[in-house]
N, C-alpha and C positions, 0 to 999 in steps of 0.2 A: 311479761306473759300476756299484757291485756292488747300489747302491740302486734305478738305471734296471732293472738286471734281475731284480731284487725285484718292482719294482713291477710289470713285465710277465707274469713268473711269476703273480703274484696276478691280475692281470687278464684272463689266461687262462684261468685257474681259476674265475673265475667267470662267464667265457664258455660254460665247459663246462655250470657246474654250470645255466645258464640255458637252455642247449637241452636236457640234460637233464631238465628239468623241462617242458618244451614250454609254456612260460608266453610269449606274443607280447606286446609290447609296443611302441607305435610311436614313433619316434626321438623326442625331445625336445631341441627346439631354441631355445635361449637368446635372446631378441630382443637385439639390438644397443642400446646407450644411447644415447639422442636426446639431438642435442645440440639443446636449445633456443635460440632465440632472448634476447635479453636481454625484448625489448620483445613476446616473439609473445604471453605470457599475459596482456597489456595491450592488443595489438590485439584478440584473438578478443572477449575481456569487450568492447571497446568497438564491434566488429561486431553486437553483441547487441542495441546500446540504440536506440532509435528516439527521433528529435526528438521531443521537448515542443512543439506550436505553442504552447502557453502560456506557457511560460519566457522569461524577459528573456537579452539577448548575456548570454554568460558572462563577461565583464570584471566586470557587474555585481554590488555586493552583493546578498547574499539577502535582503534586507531590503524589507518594500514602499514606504517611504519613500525609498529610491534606485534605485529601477526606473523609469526614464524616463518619460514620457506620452507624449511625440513627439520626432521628430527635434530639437527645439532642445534638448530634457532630455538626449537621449543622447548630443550634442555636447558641451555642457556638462560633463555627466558624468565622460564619458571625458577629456574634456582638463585636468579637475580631479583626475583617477587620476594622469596624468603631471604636472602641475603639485606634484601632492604627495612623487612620487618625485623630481623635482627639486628638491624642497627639501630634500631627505631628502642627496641627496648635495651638495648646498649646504653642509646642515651639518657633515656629513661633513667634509668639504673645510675650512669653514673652523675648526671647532672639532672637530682632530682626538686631542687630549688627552683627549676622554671616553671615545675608542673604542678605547685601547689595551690591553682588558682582553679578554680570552678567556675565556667562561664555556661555550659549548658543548661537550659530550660526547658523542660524537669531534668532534674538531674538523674543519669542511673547509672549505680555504684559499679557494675559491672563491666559498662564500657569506658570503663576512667582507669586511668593507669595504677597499681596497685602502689600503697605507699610503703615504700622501701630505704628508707631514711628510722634508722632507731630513734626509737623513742626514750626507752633508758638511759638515765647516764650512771655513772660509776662502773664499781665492780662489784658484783652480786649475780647470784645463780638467776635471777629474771632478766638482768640483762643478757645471759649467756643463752638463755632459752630464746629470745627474741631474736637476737642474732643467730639462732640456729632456726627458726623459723621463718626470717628472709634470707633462707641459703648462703649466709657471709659465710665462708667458711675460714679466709682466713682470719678475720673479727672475732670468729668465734674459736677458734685454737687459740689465739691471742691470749682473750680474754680467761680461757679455760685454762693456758699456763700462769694468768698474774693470780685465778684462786687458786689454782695448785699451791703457788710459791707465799702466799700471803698466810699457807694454813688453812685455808676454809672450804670445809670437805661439802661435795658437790654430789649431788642426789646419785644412784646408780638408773635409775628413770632418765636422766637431762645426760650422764655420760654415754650412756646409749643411743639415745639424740642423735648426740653429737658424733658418736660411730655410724649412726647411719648416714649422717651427711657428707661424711667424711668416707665412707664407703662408697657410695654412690657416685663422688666425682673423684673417686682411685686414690683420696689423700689429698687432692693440691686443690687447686680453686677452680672454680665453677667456670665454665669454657665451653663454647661450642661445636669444637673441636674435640674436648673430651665426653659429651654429652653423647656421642657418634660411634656407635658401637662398631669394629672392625670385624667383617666377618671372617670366617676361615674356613677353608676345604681342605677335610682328609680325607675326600671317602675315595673306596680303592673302587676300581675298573674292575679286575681279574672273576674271572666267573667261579672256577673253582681252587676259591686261593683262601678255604675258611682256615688253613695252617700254616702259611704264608705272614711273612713281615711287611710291613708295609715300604712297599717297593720305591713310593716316591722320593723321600728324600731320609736323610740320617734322622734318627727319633730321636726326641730330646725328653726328658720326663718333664710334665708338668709345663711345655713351651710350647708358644703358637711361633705361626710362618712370620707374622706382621709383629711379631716380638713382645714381651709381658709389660704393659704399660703401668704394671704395681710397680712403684718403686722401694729399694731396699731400704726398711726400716723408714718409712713416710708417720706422717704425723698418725693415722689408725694404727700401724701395728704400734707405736711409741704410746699412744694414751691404751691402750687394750691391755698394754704390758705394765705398765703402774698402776692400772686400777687396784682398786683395794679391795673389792670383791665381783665378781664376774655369775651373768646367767648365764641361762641358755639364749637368751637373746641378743649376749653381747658374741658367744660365738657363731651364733645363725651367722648373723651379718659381717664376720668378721670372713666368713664361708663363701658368702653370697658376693662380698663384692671382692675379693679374690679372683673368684671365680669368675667374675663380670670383666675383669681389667686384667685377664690371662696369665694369671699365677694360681695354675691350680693344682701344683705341687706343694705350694703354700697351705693353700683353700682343705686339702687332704689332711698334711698335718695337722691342722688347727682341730679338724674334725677328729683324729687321733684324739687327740687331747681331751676332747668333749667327754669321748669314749674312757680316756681314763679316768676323769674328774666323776663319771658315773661309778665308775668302780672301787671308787675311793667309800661310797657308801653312800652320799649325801646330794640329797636334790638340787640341780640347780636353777630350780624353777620356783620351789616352795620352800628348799632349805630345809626339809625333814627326810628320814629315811626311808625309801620304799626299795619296793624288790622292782617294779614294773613301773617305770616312767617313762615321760616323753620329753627326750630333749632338745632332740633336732624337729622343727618344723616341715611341714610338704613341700615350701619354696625351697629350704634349704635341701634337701634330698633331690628335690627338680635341678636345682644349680650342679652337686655333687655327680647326677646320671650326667647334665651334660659335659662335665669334665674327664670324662671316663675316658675317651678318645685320646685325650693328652698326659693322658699316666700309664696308660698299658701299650705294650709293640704293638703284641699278636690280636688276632681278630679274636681267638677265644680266648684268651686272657682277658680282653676290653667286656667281654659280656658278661664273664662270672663275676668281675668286679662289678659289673650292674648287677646282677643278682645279688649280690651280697650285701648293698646300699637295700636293693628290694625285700630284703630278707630282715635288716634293723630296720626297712619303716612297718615291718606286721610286727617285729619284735616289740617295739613304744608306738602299736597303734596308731600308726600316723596313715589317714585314711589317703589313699593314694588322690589326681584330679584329672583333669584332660590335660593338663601340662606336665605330669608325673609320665602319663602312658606318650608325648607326644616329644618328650625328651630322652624317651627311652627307646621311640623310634627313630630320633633326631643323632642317637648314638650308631645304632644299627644301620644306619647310612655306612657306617663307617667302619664295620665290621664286614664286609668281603661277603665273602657264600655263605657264613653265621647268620651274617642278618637277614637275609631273604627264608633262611629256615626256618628263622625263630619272629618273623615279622607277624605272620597271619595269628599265631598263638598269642602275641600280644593284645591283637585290635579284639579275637574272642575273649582274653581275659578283661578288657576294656565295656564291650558290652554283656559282658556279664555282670559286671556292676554297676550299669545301666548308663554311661559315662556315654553320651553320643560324640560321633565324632567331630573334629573342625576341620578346616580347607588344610591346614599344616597338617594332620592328621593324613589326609588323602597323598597330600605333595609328599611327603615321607615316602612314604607305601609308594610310589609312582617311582621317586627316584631310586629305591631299592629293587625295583623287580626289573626296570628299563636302562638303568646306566650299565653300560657295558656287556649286552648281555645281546643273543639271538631274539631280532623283533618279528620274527615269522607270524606272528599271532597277535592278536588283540590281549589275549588276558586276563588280570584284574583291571585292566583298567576299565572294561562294560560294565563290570558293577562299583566303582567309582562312580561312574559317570548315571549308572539306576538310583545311589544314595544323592548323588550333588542337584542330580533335576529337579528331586522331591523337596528342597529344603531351598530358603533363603538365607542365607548364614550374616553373624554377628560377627564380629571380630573377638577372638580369646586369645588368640596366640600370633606374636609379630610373625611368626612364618606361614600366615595366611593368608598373607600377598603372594607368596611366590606360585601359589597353585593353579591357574590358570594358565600363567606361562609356561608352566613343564607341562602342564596337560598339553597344552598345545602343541609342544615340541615334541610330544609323543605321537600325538596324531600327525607333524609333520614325519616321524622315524616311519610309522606305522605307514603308512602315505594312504588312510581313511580319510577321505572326504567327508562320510558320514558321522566320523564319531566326532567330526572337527566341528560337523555344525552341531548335532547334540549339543559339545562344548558349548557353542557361542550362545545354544538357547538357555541352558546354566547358568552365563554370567550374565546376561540379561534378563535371570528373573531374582524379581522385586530389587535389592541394593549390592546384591551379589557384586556388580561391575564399580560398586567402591571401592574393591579390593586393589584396582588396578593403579597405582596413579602414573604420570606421565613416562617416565623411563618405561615401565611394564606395560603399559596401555600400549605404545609403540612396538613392544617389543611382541606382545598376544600378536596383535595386529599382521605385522609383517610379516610374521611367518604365516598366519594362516593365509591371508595373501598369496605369498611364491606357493601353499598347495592345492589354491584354487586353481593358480595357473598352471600348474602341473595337472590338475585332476577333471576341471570343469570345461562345460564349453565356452567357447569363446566370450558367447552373446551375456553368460552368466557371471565372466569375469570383467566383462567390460562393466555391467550394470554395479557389481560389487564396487569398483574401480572408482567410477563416479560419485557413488555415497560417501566412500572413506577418502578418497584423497583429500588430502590438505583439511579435511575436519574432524576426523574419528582420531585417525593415524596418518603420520607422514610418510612416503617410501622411501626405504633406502634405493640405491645405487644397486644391489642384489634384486630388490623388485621389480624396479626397471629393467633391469636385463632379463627377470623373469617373464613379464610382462610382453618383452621383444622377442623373445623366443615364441611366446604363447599364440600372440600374433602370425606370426612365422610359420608355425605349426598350423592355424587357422586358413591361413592365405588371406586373411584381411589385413593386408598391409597400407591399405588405405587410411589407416587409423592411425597409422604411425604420425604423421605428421601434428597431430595433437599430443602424441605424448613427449613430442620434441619441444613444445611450448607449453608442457607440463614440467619438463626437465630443466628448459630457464627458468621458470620460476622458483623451480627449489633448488637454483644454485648448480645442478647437475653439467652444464653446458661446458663444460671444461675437463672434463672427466671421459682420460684418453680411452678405458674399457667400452665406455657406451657410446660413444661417439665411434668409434671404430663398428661395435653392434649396427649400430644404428645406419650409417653409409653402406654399409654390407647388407643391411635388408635393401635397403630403398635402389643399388644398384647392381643389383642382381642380374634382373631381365627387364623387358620394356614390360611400361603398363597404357592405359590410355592416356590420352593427350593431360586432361585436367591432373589425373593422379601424376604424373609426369612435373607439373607445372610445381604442384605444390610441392613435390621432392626435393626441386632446383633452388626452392625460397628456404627448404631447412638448407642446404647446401652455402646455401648465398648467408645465414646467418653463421656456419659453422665455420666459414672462410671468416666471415667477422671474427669470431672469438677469437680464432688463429691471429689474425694482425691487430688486434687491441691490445694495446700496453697500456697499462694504467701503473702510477707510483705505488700499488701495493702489488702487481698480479707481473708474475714471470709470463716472456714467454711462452704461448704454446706451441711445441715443435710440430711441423707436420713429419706425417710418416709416408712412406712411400704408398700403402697401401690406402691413408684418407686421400691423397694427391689424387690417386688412381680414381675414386669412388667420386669424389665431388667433379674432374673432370670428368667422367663418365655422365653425372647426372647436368651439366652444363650441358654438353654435347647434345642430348638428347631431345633438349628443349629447344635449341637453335640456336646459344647463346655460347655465339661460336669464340671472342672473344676473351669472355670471363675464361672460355674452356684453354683457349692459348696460355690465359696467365698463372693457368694450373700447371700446363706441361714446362714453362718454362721455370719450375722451381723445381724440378726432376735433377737438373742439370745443376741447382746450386745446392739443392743439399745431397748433390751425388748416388742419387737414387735411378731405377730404371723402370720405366713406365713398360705395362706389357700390352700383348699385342691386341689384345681387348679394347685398351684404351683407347692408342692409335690408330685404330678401323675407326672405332668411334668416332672420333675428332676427324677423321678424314672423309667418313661419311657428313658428320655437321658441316663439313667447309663444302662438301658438293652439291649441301641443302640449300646453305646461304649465298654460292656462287661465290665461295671465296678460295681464289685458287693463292693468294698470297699465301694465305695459311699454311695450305696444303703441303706450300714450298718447305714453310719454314719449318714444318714438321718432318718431312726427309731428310734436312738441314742436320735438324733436331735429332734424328734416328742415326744419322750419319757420321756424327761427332760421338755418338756412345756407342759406335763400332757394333749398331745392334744388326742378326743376321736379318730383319725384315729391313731394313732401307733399301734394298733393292727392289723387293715389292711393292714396297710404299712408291716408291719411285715411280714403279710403273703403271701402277692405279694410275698416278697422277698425271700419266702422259695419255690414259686411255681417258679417264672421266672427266677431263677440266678443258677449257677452250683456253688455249694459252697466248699468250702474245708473242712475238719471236723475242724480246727480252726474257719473256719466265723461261722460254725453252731452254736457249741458252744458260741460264740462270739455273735451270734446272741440270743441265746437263753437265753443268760444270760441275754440279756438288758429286763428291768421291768420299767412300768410304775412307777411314783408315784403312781397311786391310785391301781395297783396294787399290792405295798408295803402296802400301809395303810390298804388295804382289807387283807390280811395275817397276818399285827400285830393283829387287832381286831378277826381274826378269832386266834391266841395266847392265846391271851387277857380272850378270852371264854375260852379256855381249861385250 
């Protein structure tokens, strides 16, 4: 206390001695200590940086040797990234004796290889729990048939475990192969076909196209059927992964079953009697909608059987989720002109319970109103596209990658420019464009591409062009031919020549559609001298491609029609030679040059003063019995200063049918 008034004394006193002094000073006030962000001094730096349109996806090495060319390299690529980290924990996994040394400083538990090596030995219910906690599966059947046979009864907690482990990889052991969920498509085309069988192929109950990878009587149905007493936990999942590994004719029964073990009287959840219980779960009922496709024909059959699952989950209160409503549009795919009926009354009863929607939610609703159907109109998809701008979306449901690509291939059906960029201003807000990864990303991409080229001007496909080649997305072989037309259509074909050294680089240079494109623009009609010059250099590479043989690459046949285009575009530059050794493979792969060509080349030779040529193009004409060699003939007598050998030379050459007309006139005499 006597120190508080010390200290006040003194700082009175220099209160005083401060106005005394009449020295002003104005308050000084101490800022408050920010508290920063962990990650804010890594966002602002990364607000700063602007795309590279040059840079490859950042998955990629920096390396130019593994920076993709096209879409097959960056497929490839990529799936050679993950095929190397699973093998990486392959090894892991099976030779985990090498990795039990710790040499990092500091150590952190996370980025260390998890230890996967049991720790228990014997036979006892913890070692069977530990082995069903590092996914052994078949260690842990093993093990769960020596307590079966030894007597020693095993918790109903640890055999449900062990069902779910055994669930999840369809019964056998843990594989990355099984891990790999097979998709399947039944959803029907027909517009109004909601009483119609499904047309595609023979129905099978309970069976997909890619075949039921449950197998009969696997080690789950074998331990689910000896158990000694059963919940409703041990049939969810007997439901769930049925239904996951495509026996959902199986997955149905069992759920029969549930339903009668309920009516038998007794809970099998608590084991006491009630009138109103819950025994199926929301995943389980979510699995059950999506099986519905593969138990009923008809389209309205496939729905009421959804209704009736929807009807026991208000029965045992089982609150429906967004994978409940987005399963139930995932079925309605696949119900014909039912689902488009009953599609809109689902998303209302959905926001009615205030359940917002996800990207799988939209792509549902997209491929139900657009597959198969009259696209004269835009439709729901404007207000798709009014909910998707407002929102940056999470991930809830695996089919919420697919919805940017079907939006997009709506907006390519649609042929809306506008609602395409909408789209793209969508997946580029805030993480939205995580959705996409490398197959999709390419796939968004390209199409919206060929409907720039179809939609926009030139100047605005070219500038797109530039940004996304070889770094956003790669082009197909379809883009480029989009891309050549688009040109085509512009009359800036001056530009071509860049996207011929766009095309060797990703591989494209051997690819008889576009290379045929592509000589078909460039020798059409004459251009000026330079554009002219640079025509003759793709020309001159594209004859390369043709005579390179390399010990993996066939072959490239010429066709009569490249022959024609690349001497066309020889011709024209003066390059009168290279142009002879075009005409003269007419003759060996028994093709015929038209009369386009040989004006051409006749004109180059009376540019370059070369009347040898000239000869040996009438030569040329003469031997394939064509009706212009007499023409050609006589150009060459009016335009060329000859020698009395060329005349000669010239005058000797005779048609065929100009032989045969002088034997038969023989022949008379």
């Amino acid at each position: 206390m006597q120190m508080l008034l010390q200290c006040s004394s003194s700082s009175t006193a220099l209160g005083k001695t401060v106005e005394n002094s009449e020295v002003t000073q104005e308050e000084i006030v101490l800022p408050r200590k920010k508290t920063w962000d962990k990650l804010a001094v890594l966002q602002t730096l990364a607000s700063t940086v602007k795309r590279d349109p040059t840079a490859a996806h950042y998955m990629f090495q920096d390396d130019p040797f593994l920076i993709p060319r096209n879409a097959a390299n960056a497929r490839l690529y990529s799936l050679s990234k993950e095929a190397g980290k699973n093998a990486a924990k392959y090894i892991i996994k099976q030779f985990p004796q090498y990795f039990d040394k710790t040499f990092a400083e500091p150590n952190i538990p996370c980025l260390m290889p998890e230890t996967l090596t049991p720790q228990i030995e014997g036979v006892s219910e913890e070692a069977l729990k530990e082995r069903i906690h590092l996914r052994r599966v078949k260690d842990s059947v093993d093990l769960f048939d020596q307590l079966v046979q030894a007597g020693t009864p095993v918790s109903l907690e640890t055999t449900n475990s062990l069902l779910d482990l055994l669930c999840f990889y369809g019964g056998g052991e843990s594989t990355p192969e099984k891990e790999k969920e097979q998709k399947e498509d039944l959803e029907e085309p027909g517009v109004n076909a909601s009483e119609q069988k499904a047309p595609k192929r023979q129905f099978q109950r309970g069976s997909q196209s890619s075949g039921s990878r449950w197998r009969e009587n696997n080690n789950a149905e074998r331990i689910f059927k000896i158990m000694p007493e059963r919940n409703a936990h041990s049939y969810c999942t007997m439901i769930r992964g049925m239904v996951k590994h495509g026996a959902s004719a199986k997955a149905y029964d069992v759920y029969m079953d549930l339903l009668n073990e309920r009516h038998k009287g007794k809970c099998l959840t608590c084991g006491l009697l009630s009138s109103r219980r819950q025994l199926a779960d929301v995943h389980t009922f979510n699995a059950l909608i999506t099986a519905v496709p593969y138990l009923k024909e008809r389209f309205l059959e496939r729905w009421e059987l959804a209704k009736v699952f929807l009807n026991h989950m208000a029965q045992q209160e089982v609150q429906p989720n967004l994978l409940t409503f987005n399963a139930l549009l995932k079925t309605l795919r696949k119900c014909g002109g039912v689902g488009r009926s009953m599609a809109l009354p689902v998303v209302k009863e959905m926001e009615a319970l205030g359940i917002e929607p996800s990207l799988a939610t939209y792509d549902h609703l997209l491929f139900i109103f657009y597959r198969g159907v009259d696209l004269s109109s835009p439709g729901i998809i404007l207000e798709v596209l009014d909910d998707v701008q407002k929102r940056s979306f999470t991930p809830q449901d695996p089919d919420d990658a697919n919805f940017f690509a079907t939006a997009m291939q709506v907006c390519c059906d649609l042929k809306d420019i506008k609602l395409a960029y909408r789209l793209n201003k969508a997946m580029e807000k805030g993480d939205n464009w995580k959705f996409l990864d490398m197959d999709r990303l390419n796939a968004y991409w390209s199409k919206f591409f060929s409907l720039l080229c179809m939609m926009e001007q030139i100047d605005v496909v070219l500038k797109w062009y530039k940004e996304m080649s070889l770094s956003v997305f790669y082009p197909t072989p379809k883009n480029i031919l989009d891309l050549l037309q688009a040109l085509d259509t512009a009359n800036h074909l001056e530009v071509v020549p860049s996207v011929w050294e766009d095309m060797k680089q990703m591989g494209f240079g051997r690819r008889h559609d576009l290379l045929e494109e592509l000589l078909s623009l460039m020798s059409r009609e004459r251009h000026p001298e330079e554009i002219q010059l640079a025509f003759a250099k793709c020309a001159e590479d594209i004859k390369a491609f043709h005579e390179q043989t390399g010990r993996e690459q066939t072959p490239l046949d010429w066709t009569g029609s490249a022959l024609g285009h690349v001497a066309l575009l020889f011709s024209r530059v003066g390059r009168t030679q290279d142009a002879w050794s075009m005409m003269e493979r007419f003759q060996q792969i028994n093709r015929i040059p038209t009369d386009q060509v040989m004006d051409e080349f006749l004109t180059c030779a009376k540019q370059t003063n070369s009347p040898d040529e000239a000869i040996k193009l009438v030569k040329l004409a003469a031997s394939l019995d064509l009706p212009s060699s007499q023409r050609l003939k006589s150009r060459t007598e009016k335009e060329f200063e000859l020698s009395e050998k060329q005349k000669k030379t010239l005058e000797s050459i005779k048609s065929d049918s100009d032989s045969s007309d002088s034997d038969s006139d023989s022949d008379r005499d």
